[in-house]
FIKE-602379 format. One record per atom (N, C-alpha, C): residue number from 1; residue in three letters; atom name; z, x, y. Coordinates in Angstrom, 2 decimals. Example, Ala and Ser with C-alpha at 12.3 -4.5 7.8 and 13.67 -1.06 7.14 Angstrom:
BEGIN
<r 1, "Ala", "N", <7.80, 13.19, -5.69>>
<r 1, "Ala", "CA", <7.80, 12.30, -4.50>>
<r 1, "Ala", "C", <7.80, 13.20, -3.30>>
<r 2, "Ser", "N", <7.08, 12.85, -2.25>>
<r 2, "Ser", "CA", <7.14, 13.67, -1.06>>
<r 2, "Ser", "C", <7.87, 12.90, 0.03>>
//
This chain:
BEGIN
<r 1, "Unk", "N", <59.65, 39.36, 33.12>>
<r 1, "Unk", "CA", <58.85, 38.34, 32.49>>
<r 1, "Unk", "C", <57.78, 37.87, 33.46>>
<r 2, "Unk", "N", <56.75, 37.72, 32.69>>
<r 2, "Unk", "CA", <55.05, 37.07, 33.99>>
<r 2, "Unk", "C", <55.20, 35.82, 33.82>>
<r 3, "Unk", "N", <54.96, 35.16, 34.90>>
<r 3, "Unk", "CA", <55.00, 33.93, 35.01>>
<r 3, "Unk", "C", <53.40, 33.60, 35.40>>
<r 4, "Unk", "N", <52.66, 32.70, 34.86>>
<r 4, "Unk", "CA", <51.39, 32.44, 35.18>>
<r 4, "Unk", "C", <51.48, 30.92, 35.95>>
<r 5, "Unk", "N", <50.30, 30.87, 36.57>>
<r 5, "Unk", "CA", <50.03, 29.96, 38.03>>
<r 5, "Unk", "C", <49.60, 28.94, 37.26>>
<r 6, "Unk", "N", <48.53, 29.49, 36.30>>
<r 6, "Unk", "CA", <47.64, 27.97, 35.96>>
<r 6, "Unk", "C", <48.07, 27.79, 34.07>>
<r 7, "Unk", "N", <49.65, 28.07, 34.40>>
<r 7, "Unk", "CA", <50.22, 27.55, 32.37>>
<r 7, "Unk", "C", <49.94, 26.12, 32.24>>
<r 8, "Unk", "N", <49.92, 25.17, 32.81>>
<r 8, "Unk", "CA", <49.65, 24.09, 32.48>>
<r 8, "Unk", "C", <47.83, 23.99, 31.96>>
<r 9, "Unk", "N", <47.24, 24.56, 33.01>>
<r 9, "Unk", "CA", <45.64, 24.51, 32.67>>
<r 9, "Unk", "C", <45.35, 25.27, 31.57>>
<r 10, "Unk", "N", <46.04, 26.36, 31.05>>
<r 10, "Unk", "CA", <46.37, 27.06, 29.78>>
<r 10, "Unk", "C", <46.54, 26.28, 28.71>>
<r 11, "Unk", "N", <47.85, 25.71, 29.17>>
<r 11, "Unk", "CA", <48.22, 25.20, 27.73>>
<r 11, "Unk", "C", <47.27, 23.61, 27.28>>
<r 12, "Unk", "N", <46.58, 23.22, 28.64>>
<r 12, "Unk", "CA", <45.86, 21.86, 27.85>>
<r 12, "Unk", "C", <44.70, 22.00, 27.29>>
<r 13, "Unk", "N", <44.18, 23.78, 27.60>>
<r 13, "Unk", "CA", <43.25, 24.09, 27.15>>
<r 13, "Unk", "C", <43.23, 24.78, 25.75>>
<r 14, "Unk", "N", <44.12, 25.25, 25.06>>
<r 14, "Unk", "CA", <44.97, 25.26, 23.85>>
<r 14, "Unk", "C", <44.79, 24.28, 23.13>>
<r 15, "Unk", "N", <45.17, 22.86, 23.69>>
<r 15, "Unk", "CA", <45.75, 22.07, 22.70>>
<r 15, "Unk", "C", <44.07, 20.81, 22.34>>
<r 16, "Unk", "N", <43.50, 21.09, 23.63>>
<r 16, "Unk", "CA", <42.42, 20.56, 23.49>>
<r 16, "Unk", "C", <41.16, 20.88, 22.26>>
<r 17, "Unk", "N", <41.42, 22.87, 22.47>>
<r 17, "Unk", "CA", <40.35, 23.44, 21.26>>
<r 17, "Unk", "C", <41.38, 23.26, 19.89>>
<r 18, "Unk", "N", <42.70, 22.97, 19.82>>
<r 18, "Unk", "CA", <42.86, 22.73, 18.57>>
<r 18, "Unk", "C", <42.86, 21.11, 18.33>>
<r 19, "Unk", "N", <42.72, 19.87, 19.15>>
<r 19, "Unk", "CA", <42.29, 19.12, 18.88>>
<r 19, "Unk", "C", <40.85, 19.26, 18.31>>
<r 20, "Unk", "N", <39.89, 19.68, 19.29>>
<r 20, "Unk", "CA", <38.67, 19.95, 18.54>>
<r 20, "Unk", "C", <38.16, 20.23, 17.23>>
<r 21, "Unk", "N", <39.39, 21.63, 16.89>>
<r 21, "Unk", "CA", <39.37, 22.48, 15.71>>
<r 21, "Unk", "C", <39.71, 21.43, 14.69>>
<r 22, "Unk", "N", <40.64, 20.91, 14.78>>
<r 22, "Unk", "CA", <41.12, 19.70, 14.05>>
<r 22, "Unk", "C", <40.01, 18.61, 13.55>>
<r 23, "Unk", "N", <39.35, 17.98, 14.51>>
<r 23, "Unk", "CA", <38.29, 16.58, 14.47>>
<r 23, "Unk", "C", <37.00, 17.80, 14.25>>
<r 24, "Unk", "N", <36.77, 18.69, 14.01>>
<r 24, "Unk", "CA", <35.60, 19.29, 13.45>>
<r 24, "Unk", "C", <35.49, 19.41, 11.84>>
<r 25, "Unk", "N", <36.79, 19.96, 11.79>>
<r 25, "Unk", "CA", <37.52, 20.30, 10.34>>
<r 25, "Unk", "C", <37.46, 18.37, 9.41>>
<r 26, "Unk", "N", <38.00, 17.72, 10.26>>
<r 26, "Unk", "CA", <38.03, 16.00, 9.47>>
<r 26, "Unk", "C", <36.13, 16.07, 8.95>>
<r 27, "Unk", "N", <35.72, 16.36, 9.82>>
<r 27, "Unk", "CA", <34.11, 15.48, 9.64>>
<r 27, "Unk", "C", <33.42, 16.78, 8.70>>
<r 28, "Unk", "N", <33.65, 17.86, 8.97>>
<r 28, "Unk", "CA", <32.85, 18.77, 7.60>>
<r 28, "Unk", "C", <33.70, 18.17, 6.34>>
<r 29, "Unk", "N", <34.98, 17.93, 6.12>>
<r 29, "Unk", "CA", <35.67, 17.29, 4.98>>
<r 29, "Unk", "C", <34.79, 16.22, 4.43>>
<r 30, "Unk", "N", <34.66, 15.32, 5.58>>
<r 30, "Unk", "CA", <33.72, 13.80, 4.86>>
<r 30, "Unk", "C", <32.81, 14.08, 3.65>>
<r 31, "Unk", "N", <33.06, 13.92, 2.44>>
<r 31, "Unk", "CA", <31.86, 13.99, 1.70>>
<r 31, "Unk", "C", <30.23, 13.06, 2.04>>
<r 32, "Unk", "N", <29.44, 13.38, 1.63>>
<r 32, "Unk", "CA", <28.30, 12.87, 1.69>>
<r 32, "Unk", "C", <27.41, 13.10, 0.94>>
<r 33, "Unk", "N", <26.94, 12.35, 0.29>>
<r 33, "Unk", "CA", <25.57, 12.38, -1.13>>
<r 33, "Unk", "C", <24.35, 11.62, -0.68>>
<r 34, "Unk", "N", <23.03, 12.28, -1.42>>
<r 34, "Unk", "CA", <22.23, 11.48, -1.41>>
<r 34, "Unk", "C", <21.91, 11.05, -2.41>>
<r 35, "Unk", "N", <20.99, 9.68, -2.51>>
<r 35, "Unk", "CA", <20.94, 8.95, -3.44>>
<r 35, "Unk", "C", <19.24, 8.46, -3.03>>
<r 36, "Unk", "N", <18.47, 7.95, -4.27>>
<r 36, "Unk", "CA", <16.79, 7.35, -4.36>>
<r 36, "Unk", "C", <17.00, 6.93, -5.54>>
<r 37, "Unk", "N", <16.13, 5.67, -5.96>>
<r 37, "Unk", "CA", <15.76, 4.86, -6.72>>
<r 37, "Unk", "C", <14.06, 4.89, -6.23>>
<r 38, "Unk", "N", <13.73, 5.18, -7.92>>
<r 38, "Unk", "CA", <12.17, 5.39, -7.69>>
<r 38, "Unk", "C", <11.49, 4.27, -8.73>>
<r 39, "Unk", "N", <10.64, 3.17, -8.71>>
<r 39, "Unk", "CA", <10.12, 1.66, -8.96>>
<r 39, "Unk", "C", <8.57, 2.02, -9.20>>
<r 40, "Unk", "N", <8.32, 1.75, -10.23>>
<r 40, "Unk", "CA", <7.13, 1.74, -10.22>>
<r 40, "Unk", "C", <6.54, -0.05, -10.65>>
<r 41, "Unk", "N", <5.20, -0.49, -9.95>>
<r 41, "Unk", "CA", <5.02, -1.68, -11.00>>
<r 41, "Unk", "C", <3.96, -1.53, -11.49>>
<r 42, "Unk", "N", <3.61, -1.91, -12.86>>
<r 42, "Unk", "CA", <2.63, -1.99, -13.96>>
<r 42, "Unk", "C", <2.36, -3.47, -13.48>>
<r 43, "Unk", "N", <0.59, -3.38, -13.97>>
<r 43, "Unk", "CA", <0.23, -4.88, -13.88>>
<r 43, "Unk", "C", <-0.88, -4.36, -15.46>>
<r 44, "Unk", "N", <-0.45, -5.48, -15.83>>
<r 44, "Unk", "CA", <-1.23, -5.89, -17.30>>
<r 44, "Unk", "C", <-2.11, -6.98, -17.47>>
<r 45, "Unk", "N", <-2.75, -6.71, -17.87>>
<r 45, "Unk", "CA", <-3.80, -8.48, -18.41>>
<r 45, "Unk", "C", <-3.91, -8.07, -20.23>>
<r 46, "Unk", "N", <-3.36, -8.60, -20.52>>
<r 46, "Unk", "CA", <-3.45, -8.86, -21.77>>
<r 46, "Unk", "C", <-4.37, -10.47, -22.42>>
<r 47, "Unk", "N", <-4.93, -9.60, -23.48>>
<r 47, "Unk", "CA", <-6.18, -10.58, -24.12>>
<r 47, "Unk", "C", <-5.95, -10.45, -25.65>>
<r 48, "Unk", "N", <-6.37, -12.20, -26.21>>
<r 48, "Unk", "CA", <-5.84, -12.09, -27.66>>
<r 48, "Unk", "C", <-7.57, -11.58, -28.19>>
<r 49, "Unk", "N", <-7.06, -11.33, -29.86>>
<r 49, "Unk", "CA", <-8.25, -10.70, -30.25>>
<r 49, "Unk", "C", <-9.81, -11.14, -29.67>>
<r 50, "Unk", "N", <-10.06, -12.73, -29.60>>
<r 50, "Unk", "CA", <-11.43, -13.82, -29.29>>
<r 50, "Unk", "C", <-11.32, -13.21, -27.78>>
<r 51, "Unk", "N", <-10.17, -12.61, -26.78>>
<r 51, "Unk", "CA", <-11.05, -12.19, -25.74>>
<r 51, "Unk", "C", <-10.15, -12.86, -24.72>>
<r 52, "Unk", "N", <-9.72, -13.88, -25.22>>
<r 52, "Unk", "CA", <-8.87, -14.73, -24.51>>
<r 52, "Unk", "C", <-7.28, -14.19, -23.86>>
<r 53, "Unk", "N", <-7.90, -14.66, -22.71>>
<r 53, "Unk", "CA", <-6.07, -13.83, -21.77>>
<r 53, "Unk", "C", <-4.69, -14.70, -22.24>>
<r 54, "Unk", "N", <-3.80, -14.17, -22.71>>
<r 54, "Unk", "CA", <-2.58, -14.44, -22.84>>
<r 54, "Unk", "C", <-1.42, -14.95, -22.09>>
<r 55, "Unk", "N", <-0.98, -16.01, -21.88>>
<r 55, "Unk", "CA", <-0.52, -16.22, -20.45>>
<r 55, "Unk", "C", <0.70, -16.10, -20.79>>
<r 56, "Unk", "N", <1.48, -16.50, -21.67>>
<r 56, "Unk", "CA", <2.86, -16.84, -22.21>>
<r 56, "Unk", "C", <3.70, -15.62, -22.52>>
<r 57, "Unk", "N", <3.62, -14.57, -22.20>>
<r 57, "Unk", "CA", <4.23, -13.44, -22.35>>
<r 57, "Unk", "C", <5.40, -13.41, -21.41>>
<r 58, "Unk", "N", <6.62, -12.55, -22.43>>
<r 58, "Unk", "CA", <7.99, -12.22, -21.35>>
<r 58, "Unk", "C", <7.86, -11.16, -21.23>>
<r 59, "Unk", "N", <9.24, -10.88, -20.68>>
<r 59, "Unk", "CA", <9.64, -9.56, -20.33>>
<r 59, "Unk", "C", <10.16, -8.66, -21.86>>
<r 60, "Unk", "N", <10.25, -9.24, -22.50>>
<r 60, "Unk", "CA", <10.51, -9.34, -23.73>>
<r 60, "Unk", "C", <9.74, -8.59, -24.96>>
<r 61, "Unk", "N", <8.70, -9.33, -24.41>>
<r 61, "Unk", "CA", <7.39, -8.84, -25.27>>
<r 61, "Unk", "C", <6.54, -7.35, -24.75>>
<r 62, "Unk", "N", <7.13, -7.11, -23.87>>
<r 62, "Unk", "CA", <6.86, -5.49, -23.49>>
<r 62, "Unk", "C", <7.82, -4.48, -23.64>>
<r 63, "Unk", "N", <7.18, -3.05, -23.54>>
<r 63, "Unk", "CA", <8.45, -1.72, -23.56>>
<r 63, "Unk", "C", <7.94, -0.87, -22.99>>
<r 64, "Unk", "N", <8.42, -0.28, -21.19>>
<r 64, "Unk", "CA", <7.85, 0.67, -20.94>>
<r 64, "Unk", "C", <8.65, 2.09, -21.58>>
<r 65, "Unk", "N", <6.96, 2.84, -21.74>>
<r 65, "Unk", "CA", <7.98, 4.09, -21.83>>
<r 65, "Unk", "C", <7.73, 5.26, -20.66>>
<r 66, "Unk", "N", <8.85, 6.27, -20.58>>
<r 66, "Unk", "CA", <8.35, 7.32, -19.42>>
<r 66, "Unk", "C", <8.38, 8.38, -20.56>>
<r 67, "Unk", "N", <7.66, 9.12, -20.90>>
<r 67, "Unk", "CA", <7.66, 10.47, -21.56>>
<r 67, "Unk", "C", <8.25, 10.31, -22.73>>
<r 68, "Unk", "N", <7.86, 8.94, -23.14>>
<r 68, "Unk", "CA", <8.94, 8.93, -25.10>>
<r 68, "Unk", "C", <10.48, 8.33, -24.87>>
<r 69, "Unk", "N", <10.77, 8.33, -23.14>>
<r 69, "Unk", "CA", <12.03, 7.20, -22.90>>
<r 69, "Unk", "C", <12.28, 6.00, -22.68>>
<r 70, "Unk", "N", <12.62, 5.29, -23.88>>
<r 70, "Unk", "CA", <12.39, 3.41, -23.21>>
<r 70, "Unk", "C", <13.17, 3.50, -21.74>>
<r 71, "Unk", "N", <12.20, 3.23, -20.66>>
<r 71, "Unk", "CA", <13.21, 2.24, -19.46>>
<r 71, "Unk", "C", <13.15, 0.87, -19.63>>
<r 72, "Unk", "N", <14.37, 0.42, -18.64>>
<r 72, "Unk", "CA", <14.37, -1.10, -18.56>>
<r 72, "Unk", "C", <13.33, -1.38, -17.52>>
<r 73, "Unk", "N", <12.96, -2.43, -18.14>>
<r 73, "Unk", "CA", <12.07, -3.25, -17.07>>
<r 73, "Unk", "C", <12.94, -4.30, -16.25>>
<r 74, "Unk", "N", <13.28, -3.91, -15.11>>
<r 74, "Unk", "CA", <14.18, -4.71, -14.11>>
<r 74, "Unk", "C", <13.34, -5.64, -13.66>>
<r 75, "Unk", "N", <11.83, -6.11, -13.00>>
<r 75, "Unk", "CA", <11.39, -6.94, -12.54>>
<r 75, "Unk", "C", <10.19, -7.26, -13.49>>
<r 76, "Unk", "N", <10.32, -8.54, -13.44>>
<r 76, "Unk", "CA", <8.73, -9.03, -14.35>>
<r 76, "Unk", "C", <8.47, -10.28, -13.96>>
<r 77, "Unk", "N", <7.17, -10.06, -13.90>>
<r 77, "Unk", "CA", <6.21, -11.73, -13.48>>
<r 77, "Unk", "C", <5.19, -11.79, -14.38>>
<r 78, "Unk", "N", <4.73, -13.35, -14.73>>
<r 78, "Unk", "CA", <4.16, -13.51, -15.85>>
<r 78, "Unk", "C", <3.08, -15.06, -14.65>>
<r 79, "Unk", "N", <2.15, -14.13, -13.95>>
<r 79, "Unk", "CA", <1.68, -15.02, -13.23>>
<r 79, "Unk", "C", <-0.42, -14.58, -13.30>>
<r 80, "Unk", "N", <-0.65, -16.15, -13.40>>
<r 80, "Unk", "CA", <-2.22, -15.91, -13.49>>
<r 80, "Unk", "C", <-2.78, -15.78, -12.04>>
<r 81, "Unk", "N", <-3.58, -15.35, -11.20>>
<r 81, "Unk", "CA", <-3.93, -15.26, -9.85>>
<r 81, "Unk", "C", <-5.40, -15.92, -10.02>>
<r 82, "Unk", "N", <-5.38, -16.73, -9.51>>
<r 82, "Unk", "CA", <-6.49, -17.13, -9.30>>
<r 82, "Unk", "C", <-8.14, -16.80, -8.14>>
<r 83, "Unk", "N", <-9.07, -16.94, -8.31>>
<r 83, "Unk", "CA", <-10.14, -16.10, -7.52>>
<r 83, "Unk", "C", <-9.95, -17.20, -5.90>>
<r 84, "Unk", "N", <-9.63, -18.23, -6.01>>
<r 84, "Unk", "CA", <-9.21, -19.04, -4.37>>
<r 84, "Unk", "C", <-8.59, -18.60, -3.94>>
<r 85, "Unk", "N", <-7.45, -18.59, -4.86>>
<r 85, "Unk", "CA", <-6.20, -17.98, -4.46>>
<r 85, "Unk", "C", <-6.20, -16.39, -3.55>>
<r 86, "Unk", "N", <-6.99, -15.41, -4.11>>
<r 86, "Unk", "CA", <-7.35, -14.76, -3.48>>
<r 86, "Unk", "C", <-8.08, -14.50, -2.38>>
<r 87, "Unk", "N", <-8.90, -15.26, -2.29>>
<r 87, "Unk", "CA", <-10.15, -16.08, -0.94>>
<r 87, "Unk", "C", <-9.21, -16.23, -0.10>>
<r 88, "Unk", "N", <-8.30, -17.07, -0.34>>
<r 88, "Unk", "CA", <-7.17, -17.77, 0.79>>
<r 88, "Unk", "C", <-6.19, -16.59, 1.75>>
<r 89, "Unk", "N", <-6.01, -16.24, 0.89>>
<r 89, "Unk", "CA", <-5.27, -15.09, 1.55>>
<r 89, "Unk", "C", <-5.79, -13.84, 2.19>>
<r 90, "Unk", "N", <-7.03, -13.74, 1.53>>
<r 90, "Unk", "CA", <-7.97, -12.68, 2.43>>
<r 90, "Unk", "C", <-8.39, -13.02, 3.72>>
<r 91, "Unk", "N", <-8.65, -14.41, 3.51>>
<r 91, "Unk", "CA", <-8.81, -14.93, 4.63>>
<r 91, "Unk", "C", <-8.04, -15.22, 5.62>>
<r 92, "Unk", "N", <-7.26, -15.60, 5.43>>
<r 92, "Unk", "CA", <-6.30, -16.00, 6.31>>
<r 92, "Unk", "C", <-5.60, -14.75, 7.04>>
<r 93, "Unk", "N", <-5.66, -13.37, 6.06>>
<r 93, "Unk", "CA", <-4.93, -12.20, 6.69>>
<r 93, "Unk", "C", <-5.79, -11.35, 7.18>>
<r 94, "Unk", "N", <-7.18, -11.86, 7.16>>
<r 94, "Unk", "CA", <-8.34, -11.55, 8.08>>
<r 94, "Unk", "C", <-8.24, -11.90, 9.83>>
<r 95, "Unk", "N", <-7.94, -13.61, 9.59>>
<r 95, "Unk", "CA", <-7.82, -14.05, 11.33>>
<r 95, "Unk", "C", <-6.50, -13.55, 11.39>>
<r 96, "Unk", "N", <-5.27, -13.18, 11.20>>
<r 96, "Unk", "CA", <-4.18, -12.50, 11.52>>
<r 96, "Unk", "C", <-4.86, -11.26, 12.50>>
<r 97, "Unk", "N", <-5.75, -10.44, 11.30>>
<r 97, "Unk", "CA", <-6.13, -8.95, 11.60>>
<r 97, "Unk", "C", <-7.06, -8.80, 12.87>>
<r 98, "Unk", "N", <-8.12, -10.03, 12.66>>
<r 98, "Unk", "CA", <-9.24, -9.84, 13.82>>
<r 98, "Unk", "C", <-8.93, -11.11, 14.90>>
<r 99, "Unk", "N", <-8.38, -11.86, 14.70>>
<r 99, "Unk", "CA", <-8.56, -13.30, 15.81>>
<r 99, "Unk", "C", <-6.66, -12.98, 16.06>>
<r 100, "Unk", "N", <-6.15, -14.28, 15.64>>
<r 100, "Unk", "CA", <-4.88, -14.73, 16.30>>
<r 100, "Unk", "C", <-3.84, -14.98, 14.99>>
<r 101, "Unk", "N", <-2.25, -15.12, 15.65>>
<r 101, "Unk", "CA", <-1.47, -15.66, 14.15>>
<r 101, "Unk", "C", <-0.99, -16.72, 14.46>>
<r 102, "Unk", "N", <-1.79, -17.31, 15.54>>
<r 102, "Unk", "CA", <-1.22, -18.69, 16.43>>
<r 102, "Unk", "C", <-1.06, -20.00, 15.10>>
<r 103, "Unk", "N", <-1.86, -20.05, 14.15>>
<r 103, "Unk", "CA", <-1.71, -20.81, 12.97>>
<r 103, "Unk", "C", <-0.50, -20.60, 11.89>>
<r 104, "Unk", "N", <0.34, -19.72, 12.17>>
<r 104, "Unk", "CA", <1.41, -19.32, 11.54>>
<r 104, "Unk", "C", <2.73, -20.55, 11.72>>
<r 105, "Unk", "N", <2.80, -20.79, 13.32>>
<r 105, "Unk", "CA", <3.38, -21.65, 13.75>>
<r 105, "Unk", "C", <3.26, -22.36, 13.23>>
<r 106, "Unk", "N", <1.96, -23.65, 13.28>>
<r 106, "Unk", "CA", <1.53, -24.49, 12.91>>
<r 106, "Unk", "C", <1.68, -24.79, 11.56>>
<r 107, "Unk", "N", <1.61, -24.22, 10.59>>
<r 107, "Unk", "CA", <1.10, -24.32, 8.82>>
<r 107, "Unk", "C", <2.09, -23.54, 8.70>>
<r 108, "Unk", "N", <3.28, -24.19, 8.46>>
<r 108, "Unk", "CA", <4.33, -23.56, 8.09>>
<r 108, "Unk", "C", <4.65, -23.26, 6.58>>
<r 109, "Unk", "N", <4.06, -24.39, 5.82>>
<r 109, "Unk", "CA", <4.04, -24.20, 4.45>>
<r 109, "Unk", "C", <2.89, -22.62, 3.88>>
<r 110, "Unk", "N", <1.78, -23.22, 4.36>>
<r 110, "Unk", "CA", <0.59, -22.36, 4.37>>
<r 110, "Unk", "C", <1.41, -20.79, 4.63>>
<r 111, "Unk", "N", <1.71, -20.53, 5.93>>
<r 111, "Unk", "CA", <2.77, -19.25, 6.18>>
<r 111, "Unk", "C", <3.46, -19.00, 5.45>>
<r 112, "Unk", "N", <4.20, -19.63, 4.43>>
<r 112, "Unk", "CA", <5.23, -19.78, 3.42>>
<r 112, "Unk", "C", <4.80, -18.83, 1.97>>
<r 113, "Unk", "N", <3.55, -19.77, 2.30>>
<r 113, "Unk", "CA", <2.72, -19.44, 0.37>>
<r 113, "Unk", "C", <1.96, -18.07, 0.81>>
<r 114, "Unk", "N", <1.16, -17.75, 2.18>>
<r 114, "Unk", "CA", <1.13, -16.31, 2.52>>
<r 114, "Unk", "C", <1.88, -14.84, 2.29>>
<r 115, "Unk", "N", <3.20, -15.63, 2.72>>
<r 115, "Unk", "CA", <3.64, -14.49, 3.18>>
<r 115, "Unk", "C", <4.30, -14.28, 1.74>>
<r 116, "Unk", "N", <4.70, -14.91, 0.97>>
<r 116, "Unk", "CA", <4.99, -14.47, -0.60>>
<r 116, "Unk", "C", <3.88, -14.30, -1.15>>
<r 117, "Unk", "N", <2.59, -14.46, -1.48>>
<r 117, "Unk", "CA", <1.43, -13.96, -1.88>>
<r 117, "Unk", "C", <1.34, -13.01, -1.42>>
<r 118, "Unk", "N", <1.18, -12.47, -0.09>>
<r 118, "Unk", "CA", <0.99, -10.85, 0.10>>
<r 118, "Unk", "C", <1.62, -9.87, -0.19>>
<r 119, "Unk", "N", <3.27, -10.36, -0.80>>
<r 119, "Unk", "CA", <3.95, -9.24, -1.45>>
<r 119, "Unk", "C", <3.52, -8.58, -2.52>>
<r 120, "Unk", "N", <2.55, -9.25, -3.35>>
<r 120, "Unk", "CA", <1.82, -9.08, -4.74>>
<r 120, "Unk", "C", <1.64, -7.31, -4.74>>
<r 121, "Unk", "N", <1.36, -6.48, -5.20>>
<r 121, "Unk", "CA", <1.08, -5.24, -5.30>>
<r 121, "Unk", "C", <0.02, -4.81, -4.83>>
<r 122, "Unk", "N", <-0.88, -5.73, -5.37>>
<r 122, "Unk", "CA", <-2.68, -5.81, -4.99>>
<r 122, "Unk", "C", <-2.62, -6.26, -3.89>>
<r 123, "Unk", "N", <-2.18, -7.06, -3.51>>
<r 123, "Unk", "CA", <-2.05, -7.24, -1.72>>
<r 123, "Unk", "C", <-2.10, -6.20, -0.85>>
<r 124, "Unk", "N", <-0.86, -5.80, -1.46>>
<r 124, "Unk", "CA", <-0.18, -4.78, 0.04>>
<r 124, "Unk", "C", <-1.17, -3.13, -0.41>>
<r 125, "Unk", "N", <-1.49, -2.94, -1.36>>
<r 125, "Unk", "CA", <-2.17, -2.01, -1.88>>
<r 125, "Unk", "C", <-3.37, -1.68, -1.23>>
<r 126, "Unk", "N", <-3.78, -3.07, -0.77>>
<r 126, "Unk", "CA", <-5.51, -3.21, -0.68>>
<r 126, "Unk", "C", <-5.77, -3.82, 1.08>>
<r 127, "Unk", "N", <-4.61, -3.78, 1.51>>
<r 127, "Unk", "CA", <-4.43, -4.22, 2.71>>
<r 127, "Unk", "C", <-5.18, -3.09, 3.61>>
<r 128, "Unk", "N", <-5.79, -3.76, 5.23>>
<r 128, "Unk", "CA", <-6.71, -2.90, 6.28>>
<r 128, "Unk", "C", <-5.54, -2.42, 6.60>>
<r 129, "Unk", "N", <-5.50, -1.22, 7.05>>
<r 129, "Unk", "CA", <-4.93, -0.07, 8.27>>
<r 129, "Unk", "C", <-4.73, -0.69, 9.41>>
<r 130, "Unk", "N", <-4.42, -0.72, 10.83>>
<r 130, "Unk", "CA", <-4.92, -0.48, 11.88>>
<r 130, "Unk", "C", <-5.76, 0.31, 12.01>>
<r 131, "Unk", "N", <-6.86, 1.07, 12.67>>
<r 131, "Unk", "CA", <-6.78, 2.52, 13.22>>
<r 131, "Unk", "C", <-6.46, 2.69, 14.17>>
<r 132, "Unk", "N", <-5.49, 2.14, 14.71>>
<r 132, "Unk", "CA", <-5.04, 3.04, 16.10>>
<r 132, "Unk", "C", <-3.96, 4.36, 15.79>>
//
C-alpha cells in the first residue's frame, strides 16, 4: 500500500473544490428575471366649441388607447400653467445654471414650489444640457 506525504494537503484540496462545486451549483440555481415598466405622459389642452379651454376635466373623462387597447391611465393632472409661472422657473433655473444655488437655502418655500414645478414634463423635456 502507498502512503502519500502531503494526504492531508490532498484531501483539503478535495473538499475545498467540492465546496466550491457546491456554492457554484447554489448560485446558477438562484432564479432571476427581468422586469420594465414603460410610462408614457400625454398632455392635452382641451377647448369647448367658442374656443374656450376646459379646466374641469378628470381622469374620467379620458381613454387612452395603444393600437385599439384601452390602457389605464395611472397618473393624471388637471392643472392650468400659467405664462409667470413659467417666467419663474426659467428663471430661477437659469441662475442655478449660469450664477449660483446659494438662494435655494434661503427661499425655502420658493425651492419647494421649484423643485415640484420642474418635474412637469415640459420642464425636464426642455431643460439646458451641460456641455461638458
Amino acid at each position: 500500500m502507498k502512503t502519500f506525504a502531503n494526504a492531508p494537503s490532498a484531501i483539503a484540496g478535495v473538499v475545498l473544490g467540492v465546496v466550491l462545486l457546491l456554492a457554484s451549483a447554489r448560485l446558477a440555481a438562484q432564479a432571476t428575471f427581468k422586469s420594465a415598466t414603460d410610462g408614457i405622459w400625454v398632455t392635452a389642452s382641451v377647448v369647448d366649441k367658442d374656443g374656450h379651454l376646459v379646466t374641469d376635466l378628470t381622469k374620467d373623462d379620458f381613454e387612452v388607447r395603444d393600437n385599439g387597447t384601452v390602457r389605464e391611465i395611472t397618473a393624471f393632472r388637471n392643472d392650468v400653467v400659467r405664462m409667470d409661472s413659467i417666467a419663474i422657473a426659467v428663471a430661477l433655473e437659469y441662475t442655478d445654471f449660469r450664477y449660483t444655488a446659494e438662494w435655494r437655502t434661503r427661499c425655502s418655500k420658493l425651492n419647494a414650489w421649484l423643485e415640484n414645478f420642474a418635474r412637469r414634463p415640459s420642464m425636464m423635456q426642455t431643460r439646458p444640457q451641460d456641455p461638458k
